[in-house]
CHARMM-style PDB file with segment names, atoms N, HN, CA, C and O in Angstrom:
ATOM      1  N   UNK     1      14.786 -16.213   8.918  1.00  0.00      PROA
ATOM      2  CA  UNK     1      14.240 -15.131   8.132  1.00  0.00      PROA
ATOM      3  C   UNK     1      13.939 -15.660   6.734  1.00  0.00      PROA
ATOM      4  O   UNK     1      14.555 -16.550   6.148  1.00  0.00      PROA
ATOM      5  N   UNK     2      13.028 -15.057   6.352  1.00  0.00      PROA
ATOM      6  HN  UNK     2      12.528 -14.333   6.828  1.00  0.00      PROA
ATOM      7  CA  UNK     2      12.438 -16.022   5.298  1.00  0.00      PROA
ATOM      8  C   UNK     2      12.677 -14.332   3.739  1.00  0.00      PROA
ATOM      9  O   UNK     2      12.113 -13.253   3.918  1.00  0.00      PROA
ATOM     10  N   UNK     3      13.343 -14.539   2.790  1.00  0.00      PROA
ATOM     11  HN  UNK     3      13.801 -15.416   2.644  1.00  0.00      PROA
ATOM     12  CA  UNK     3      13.180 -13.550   1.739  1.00  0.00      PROA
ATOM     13  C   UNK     3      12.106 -14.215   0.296  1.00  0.00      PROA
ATOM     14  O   UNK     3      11.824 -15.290  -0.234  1.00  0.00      PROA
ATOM     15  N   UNK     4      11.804 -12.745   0.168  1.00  0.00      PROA
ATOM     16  HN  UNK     4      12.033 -11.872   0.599  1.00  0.00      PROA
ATOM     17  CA  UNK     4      11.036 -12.757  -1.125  1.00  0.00      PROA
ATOM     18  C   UNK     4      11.067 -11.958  -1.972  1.00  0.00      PROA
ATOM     19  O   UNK     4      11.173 -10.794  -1.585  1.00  0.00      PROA
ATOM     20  N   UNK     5      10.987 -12.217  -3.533  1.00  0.00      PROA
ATOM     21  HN  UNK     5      10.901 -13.163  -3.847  1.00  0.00      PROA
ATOM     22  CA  UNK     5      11.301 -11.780  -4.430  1.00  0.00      PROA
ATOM     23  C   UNK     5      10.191 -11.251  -5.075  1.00  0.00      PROA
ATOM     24  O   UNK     5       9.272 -12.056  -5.224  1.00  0.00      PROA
ATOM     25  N   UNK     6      10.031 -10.255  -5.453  1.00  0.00      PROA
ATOM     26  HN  UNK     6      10.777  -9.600  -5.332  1.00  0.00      PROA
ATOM     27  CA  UNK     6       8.964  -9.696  -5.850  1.00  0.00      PROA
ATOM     28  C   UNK     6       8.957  -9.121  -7.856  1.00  0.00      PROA
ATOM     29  O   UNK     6       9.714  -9.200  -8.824  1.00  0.00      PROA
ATOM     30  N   UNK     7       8.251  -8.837  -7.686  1.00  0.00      PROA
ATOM     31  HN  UNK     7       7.636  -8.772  -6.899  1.00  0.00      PROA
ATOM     32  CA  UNK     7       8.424  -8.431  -9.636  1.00  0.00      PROA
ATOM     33  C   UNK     7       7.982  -7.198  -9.569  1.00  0.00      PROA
ATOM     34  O   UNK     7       7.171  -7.249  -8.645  1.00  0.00      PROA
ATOM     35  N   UNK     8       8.010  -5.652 -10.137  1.00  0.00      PROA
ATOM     36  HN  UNK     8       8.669  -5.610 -10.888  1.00  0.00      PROA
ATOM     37  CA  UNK     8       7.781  -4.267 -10.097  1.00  0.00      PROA
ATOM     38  C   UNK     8       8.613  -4.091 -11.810  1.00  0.00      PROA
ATOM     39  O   UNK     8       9.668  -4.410 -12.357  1.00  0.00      PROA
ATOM     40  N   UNK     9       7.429  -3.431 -12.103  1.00  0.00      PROA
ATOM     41  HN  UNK     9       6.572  -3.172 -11.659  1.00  0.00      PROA
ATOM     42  CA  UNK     9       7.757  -3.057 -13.696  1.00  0.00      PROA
ATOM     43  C   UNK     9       8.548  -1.425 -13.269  1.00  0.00      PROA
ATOM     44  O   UNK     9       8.689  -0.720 -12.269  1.00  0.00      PROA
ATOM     45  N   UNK    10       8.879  -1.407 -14.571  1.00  0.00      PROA
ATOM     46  HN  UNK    10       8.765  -1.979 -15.383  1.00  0.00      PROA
ATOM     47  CA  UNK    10      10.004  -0.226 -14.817  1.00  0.00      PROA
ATOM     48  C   UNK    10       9.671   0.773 -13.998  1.00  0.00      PROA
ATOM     49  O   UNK    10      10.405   1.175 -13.095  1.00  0.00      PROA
ATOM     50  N   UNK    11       8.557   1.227 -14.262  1.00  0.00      PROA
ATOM     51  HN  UNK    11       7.960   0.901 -14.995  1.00  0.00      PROA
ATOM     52  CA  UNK    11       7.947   2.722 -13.572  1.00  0.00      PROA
ATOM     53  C   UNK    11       7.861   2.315 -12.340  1.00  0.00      PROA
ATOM     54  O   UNK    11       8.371   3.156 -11.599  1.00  0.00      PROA
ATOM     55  N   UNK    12       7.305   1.097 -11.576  1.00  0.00      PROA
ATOM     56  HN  UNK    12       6.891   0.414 -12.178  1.00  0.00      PROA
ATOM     57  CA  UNK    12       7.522   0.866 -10.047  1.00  0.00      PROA
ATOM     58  C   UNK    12       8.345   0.991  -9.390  1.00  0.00      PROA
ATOM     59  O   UNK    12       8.394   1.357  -8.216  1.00  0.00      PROA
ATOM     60  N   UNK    13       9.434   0.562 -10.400  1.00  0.00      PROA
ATOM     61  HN  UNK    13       9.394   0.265 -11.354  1.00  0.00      PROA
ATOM     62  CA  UNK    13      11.094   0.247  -9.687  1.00  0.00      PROA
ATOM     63  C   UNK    13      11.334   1.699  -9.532  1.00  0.00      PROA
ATOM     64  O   UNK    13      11.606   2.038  -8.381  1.00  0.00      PROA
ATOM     65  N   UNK    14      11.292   2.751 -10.536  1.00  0.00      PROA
ATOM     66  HN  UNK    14      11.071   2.475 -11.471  1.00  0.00      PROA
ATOM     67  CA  UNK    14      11.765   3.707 -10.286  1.00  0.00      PROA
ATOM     68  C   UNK    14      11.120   4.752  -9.167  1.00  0.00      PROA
ATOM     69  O   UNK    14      11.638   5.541  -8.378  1.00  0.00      PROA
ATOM     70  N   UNK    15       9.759   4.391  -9.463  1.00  0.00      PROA
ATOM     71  HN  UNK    15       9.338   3.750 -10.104  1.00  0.00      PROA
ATOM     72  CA  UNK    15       8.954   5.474  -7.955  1.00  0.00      PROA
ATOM     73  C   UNK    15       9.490   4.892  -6.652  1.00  0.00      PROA
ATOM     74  O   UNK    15       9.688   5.756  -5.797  1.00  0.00      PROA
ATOM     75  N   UNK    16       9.919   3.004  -6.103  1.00  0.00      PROA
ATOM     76  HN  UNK    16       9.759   2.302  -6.797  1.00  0.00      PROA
ATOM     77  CA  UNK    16      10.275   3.173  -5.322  1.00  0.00      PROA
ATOM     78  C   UNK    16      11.973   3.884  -5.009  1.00  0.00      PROA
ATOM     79  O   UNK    16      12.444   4.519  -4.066  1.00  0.00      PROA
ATOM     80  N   UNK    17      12.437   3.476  -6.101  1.00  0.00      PROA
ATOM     81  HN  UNK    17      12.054   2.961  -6.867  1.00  0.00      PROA
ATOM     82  CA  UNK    17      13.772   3.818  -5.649  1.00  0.00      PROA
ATOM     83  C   UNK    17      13.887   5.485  -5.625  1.00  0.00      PROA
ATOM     84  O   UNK    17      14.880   5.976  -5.089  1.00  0.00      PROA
ATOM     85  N   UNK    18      12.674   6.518  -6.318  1.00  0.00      PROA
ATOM     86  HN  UNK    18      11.867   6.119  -6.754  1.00  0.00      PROA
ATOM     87  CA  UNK    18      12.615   7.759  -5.554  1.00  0.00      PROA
ATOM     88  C   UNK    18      12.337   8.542  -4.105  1.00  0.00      PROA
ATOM     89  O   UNK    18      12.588   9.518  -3.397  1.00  0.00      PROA
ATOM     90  N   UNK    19      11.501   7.106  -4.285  1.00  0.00      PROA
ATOM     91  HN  UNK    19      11.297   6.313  -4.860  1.00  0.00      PROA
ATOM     92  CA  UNK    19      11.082   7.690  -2.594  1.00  0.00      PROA
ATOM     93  C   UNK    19      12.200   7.133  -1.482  1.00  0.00      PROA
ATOM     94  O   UNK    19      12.500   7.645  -0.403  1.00  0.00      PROA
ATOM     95  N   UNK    20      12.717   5.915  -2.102  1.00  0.00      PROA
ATOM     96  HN  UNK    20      12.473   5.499  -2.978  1.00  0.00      PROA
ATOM     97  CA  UNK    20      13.735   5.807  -0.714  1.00  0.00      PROA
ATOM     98  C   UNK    20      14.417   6.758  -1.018  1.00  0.00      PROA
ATOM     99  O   UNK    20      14.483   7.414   0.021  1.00  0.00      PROA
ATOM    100  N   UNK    21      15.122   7.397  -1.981  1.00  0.00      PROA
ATOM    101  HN  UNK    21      15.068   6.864  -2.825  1.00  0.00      PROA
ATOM    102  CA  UNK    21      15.775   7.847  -2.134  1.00  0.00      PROA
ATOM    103  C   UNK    21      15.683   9.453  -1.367  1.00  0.00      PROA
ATOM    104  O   UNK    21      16.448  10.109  -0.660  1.00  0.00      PROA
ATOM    105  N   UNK    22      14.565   9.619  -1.830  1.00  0.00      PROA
ATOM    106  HN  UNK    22      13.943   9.086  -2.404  1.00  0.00      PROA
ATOM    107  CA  UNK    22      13.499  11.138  -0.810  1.00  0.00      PROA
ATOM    108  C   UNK    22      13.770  10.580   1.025  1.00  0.00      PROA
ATOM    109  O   UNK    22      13.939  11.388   1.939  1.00  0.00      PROA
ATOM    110  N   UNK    23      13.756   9.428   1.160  1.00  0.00      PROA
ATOM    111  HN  UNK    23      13.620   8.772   0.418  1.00  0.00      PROA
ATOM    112  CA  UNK    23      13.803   9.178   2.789  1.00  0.00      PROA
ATOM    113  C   UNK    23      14.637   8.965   3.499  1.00  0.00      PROA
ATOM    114  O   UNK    23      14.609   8.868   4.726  1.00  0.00      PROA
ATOM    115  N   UNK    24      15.978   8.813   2.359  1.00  0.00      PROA
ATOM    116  HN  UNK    24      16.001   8.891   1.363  1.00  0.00      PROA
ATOM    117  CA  UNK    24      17.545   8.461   2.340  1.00  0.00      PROA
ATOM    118  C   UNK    24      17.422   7.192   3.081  1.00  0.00      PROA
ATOM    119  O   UNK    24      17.876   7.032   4.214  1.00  0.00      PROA
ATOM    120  N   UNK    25      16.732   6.211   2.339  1.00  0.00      PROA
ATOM    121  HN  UNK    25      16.363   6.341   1.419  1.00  0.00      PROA
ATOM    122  CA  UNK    25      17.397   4.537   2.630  1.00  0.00      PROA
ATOM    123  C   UNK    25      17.008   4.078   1.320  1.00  0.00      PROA
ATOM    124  O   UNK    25      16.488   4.620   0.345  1.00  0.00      PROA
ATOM    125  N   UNK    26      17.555   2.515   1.683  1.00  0.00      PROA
ATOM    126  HN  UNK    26      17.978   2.074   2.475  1.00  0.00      PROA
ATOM    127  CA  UNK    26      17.372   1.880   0.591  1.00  0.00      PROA
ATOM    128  C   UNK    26      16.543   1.215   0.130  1.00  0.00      PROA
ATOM    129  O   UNK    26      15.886   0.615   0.981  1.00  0.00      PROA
ATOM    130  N   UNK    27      16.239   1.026  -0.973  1.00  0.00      PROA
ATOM    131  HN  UNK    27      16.773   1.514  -1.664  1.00  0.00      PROA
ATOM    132  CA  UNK    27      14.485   1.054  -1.668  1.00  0.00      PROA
ATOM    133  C   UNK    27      14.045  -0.230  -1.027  1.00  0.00      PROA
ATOM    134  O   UNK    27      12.832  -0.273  -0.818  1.00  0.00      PROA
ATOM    135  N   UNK    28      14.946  -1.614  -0.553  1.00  0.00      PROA
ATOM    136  HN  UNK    28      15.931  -1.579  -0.722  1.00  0.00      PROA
ATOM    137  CA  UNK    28      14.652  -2.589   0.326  1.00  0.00      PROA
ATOM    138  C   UNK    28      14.305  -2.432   1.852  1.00  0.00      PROA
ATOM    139  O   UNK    28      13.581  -3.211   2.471  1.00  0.00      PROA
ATOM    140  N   UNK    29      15.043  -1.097   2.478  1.00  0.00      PROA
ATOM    141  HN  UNK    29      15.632  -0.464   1.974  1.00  0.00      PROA
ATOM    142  CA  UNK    29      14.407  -0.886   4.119  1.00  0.00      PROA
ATOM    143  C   UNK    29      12.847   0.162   3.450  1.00  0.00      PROA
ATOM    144  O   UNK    29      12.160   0.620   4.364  1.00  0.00      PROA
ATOM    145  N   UNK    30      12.469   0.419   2.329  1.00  0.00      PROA
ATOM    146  HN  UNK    30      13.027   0.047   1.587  1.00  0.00      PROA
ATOM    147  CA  UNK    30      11.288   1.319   2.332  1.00  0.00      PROA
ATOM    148  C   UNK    30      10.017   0.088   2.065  1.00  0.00      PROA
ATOM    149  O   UNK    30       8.823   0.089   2.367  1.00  0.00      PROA
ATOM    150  N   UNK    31      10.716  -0.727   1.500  1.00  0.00      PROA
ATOM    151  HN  UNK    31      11.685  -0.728   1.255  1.00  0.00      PROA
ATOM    152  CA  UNK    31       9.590  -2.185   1.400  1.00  0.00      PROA
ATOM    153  C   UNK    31       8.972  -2.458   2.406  1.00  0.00      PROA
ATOM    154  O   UNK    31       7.779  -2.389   2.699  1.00  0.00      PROA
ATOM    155  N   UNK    32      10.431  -2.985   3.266  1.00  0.00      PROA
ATOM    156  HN  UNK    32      11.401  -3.042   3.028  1.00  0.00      PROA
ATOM    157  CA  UNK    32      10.035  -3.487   4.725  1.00  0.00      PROA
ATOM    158  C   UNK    32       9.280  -2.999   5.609  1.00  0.00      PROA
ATOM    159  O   UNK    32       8.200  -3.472   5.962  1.00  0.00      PROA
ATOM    160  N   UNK    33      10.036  -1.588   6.203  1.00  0.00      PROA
ATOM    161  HN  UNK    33      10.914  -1.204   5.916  1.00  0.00      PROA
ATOM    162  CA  UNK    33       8.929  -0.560   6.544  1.00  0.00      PROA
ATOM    163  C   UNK    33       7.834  -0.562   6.611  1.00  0.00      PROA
ATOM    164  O   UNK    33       7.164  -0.440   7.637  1.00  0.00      PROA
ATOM    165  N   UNK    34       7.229  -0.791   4.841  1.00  0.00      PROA
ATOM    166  HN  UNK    34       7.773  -0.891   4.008  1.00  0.00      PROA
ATOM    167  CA  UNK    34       6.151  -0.257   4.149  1.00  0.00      PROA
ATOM    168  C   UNK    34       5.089  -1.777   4.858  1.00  0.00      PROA
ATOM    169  O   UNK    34       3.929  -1.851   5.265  1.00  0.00      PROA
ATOM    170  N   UNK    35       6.009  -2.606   4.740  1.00  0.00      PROA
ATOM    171  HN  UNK    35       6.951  -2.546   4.409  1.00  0.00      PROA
ATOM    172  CA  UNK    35       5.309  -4.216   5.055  1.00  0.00      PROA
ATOM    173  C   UNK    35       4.967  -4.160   6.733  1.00  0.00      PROA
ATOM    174  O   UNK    35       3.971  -4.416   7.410  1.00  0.00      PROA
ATOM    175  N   UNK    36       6.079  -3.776   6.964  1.00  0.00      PROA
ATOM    176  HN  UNK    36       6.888  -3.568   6.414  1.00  0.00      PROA
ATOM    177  CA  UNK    36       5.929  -3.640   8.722  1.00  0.00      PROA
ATOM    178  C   UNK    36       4.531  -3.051   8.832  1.00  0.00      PROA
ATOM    179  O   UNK    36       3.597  -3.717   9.279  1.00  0.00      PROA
ATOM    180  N   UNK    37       4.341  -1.272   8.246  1.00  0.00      PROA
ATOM    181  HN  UNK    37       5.099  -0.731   7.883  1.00  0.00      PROA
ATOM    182  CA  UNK    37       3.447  -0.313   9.030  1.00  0.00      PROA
ATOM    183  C   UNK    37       1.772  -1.539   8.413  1.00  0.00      PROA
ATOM    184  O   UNK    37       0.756  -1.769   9.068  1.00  0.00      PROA
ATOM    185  N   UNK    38       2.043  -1.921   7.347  1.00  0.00      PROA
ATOM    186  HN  UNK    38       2.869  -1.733   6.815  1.00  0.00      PROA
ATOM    187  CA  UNK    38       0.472  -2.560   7.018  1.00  0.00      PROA
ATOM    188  C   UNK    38       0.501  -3.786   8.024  1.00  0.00      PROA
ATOM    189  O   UNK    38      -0.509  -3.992   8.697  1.00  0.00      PROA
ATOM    190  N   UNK    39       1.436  -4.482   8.140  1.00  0.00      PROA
ATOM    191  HN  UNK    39       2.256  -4.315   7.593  1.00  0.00      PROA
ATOM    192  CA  UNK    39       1.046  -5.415   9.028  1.00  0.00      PROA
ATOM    193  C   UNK    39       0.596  -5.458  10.293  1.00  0.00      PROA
ATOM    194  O   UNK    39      -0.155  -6.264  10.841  1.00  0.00      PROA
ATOM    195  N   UNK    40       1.138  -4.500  10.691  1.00  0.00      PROA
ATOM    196  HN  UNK    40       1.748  -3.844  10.246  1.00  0.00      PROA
ATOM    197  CA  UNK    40       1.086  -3.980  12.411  1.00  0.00      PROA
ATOM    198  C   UNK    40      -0.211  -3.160  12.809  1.00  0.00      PROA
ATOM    199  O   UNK    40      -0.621  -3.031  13.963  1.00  0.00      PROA
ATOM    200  N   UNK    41      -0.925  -2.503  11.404  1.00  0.00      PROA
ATOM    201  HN  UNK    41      -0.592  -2.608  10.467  1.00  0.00      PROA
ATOM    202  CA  UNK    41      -2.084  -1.565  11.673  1.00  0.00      PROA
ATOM    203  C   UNK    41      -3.236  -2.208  12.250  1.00  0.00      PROA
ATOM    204  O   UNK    41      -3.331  -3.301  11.692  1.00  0.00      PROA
ATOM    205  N   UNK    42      -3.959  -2.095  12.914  1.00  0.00      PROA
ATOM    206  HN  UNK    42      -3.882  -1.207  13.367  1.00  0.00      PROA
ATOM    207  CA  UNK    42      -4.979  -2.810  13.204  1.00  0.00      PROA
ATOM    208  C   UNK    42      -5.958  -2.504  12.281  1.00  0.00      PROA
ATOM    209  O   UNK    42      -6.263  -1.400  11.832  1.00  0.00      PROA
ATOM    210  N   UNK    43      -6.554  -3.912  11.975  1.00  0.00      PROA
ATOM    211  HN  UNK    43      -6.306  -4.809  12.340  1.00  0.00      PROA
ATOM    212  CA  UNK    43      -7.536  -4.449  10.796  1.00  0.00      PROA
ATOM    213  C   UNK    43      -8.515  -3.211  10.810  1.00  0.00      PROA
ATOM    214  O   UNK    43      -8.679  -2.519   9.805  1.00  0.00      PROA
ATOM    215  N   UNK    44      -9.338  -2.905  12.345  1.00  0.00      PROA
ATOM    216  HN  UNK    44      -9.205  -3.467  13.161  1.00  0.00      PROA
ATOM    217  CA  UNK    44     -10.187  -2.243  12.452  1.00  0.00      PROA
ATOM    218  C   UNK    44     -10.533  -0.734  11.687  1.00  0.00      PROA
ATOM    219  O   UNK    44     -11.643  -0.369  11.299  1.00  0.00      PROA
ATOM    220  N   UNK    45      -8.793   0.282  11.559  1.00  0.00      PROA
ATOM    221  HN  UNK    45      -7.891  -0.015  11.874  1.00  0.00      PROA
ATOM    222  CA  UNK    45      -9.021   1.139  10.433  1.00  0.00      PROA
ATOM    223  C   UNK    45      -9.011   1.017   9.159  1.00  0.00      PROA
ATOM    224  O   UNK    45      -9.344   2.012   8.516  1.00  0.00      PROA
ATOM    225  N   UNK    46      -8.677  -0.071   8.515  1.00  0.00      PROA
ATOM    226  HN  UNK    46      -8.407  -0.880   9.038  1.00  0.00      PROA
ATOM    227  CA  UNK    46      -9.155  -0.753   7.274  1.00  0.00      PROA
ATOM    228  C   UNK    46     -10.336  -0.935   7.101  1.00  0.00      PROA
ATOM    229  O   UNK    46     -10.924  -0.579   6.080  1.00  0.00      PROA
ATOM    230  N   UNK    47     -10.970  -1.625   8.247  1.00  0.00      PROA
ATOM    231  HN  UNK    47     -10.492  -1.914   9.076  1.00  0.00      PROA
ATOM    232  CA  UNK    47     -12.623  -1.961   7.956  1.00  0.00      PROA
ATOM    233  C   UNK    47     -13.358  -0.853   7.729  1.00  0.00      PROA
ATOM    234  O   UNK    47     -14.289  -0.783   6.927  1.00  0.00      PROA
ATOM    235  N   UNK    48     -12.852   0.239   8.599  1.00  0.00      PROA
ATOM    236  HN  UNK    48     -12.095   0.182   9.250  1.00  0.00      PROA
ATOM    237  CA  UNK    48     -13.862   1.826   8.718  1.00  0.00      PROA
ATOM    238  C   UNK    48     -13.698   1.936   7.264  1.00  0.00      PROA
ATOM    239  O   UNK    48     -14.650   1.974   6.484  1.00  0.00      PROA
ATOM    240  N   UNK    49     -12.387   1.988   6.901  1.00  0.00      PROA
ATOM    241  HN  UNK    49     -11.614   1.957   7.534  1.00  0.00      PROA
ATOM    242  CA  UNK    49     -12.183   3.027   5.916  1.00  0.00      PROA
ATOM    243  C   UNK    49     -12.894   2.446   4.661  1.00  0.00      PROA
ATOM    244  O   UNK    49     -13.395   3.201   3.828  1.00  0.00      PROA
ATOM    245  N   UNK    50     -12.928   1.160   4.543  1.00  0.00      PROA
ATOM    246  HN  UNK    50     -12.521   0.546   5.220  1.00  0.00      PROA
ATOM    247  CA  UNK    50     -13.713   0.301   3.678  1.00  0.00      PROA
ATOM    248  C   UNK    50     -15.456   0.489   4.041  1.00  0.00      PROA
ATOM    249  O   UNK    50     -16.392   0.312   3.262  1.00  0.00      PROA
ATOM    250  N   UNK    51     -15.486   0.755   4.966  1.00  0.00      PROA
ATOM    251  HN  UNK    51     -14.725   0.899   5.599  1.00  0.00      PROA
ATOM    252  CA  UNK    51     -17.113   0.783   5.600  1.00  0.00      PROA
ATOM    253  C   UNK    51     -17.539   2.459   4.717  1.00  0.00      PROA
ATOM    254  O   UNK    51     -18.526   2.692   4.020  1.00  0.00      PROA
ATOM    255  N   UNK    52     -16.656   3.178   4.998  1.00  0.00      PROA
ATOM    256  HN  UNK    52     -15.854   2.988   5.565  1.00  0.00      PROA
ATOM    257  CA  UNK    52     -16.965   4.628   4.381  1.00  0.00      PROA
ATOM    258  C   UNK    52     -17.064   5.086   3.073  1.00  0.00      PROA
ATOM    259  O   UNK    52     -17.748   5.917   2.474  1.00  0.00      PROA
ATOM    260  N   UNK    53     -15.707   3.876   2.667  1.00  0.00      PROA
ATOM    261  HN  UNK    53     -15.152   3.202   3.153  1.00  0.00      PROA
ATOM    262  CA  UNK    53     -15.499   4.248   0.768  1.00  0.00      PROA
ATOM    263  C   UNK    53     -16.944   3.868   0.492  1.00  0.00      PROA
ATOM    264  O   UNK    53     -17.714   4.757   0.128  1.00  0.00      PROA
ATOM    265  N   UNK    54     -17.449   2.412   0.657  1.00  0.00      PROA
ATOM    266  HN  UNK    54     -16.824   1.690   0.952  1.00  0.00      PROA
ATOM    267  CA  UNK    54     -18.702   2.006   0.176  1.00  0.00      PROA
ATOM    268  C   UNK    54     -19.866   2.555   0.678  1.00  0.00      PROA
ATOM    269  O   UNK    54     -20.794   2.166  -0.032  1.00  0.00      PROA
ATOM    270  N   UNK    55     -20.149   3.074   1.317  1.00  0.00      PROA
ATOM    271  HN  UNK    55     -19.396   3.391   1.894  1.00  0.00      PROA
ATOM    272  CA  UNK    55     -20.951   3.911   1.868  1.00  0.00      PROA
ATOM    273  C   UNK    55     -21.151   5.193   1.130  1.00  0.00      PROA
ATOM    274  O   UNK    55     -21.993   5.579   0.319  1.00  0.00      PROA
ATOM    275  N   UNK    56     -20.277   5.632   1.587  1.00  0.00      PROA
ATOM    276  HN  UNK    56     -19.593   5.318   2.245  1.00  0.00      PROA
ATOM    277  CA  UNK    56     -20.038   7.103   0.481  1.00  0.00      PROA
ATOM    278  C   UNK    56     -20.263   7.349  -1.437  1.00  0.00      PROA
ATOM    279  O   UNK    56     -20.435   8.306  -2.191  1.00  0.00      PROA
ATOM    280  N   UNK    57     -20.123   5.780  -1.567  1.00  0.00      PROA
ATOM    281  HN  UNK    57     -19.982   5.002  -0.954  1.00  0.00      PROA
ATOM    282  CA  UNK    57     -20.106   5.654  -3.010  1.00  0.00      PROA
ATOM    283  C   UNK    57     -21.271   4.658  -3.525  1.00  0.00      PROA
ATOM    284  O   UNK    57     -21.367   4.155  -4.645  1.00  0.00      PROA
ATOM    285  N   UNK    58     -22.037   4.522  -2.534  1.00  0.00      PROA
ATOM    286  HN  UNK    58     -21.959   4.931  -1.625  1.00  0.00      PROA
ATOM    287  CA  UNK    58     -23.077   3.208  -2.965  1.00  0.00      PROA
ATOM    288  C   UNK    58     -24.062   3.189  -4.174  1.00  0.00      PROA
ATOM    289  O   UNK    58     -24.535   2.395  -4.987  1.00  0.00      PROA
ATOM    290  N   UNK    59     -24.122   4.962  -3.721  1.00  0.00      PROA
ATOM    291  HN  UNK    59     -23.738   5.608  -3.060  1.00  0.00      PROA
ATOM    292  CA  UNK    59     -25.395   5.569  -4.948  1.00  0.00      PROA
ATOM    293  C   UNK    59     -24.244   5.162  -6.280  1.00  0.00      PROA
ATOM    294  O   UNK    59     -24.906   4.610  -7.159  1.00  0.00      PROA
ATOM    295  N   UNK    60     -23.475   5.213  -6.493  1.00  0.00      PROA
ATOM    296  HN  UNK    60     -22.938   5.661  -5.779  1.00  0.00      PROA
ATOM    297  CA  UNK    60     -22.572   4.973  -7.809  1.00  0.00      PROA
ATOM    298  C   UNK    60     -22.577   4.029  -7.623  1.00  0.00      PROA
ATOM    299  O   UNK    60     -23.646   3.760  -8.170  1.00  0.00      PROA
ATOM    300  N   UNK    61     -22.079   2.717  -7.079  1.00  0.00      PROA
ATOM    301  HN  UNK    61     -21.210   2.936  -6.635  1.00  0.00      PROA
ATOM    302  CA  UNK    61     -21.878   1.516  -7.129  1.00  0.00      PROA
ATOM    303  C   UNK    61     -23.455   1.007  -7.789  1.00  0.00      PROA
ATOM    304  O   UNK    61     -23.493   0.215  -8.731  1.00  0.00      PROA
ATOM    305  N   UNK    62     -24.248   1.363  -7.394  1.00  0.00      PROA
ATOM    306  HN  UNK    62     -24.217   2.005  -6.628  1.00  0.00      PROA
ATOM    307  CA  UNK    62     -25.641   1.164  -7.581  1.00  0.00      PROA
ATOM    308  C   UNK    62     -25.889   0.848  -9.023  1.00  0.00      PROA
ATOM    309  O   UNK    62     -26.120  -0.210  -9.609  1.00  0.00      PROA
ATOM    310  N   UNK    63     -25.749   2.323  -9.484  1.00  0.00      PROA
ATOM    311  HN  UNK    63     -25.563   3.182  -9.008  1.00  0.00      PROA
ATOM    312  CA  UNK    63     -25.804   2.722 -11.042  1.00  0.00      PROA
ATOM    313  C   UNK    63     -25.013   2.306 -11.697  1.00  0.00      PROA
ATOM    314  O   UNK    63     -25.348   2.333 -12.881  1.00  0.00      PROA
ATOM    315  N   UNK    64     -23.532   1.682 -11.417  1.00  0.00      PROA
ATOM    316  HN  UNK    64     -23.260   1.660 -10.455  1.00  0.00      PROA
ATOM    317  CA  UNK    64     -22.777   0.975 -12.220  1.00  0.00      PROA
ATOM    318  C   UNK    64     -23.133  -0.858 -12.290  1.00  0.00      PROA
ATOM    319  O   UNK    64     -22.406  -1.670 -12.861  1.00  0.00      PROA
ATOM    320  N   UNK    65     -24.106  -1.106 -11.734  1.00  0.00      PROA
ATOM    321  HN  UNK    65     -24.697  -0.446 -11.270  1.00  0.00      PROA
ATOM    322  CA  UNK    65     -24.240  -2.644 -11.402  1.00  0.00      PROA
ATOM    323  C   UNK    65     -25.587  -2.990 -12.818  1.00  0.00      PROA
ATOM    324  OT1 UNK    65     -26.041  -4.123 -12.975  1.00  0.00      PROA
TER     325      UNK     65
END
């Protein structure tokens, strides 16, 4: 098993340690979790959802370029 250390400023530390706290574990099983569900998702609803943001927003992307 391989660990890693991560860096989270003040206000990070504290939103996670609310929400584990909201899920009753500890702010390290809400990481993992959190690492698990992105890793495991398939790429493919990422791509949509990326296919739609830009899509949906192109006329702006447009005008901001």
């Amino acid at each position: 098993m391989t660990t890693f250390n991560i860096n989270l400023r003040d206000e990070r530390l504290k939103k996670l340690q609310d929400l584990a706290e909201h899920f009753r574990v500890a702010p390290e099983g809400l990481v993992r979790a959190s690492l698990e569900e992105l890793i495991n998702r398939p790429l493919d609803d990422f791509q949509k959802i990326v296919e739609r943001v830009l899509s949906k927003n192109a006329e702006l992307y447009q005008r901001l370029a």
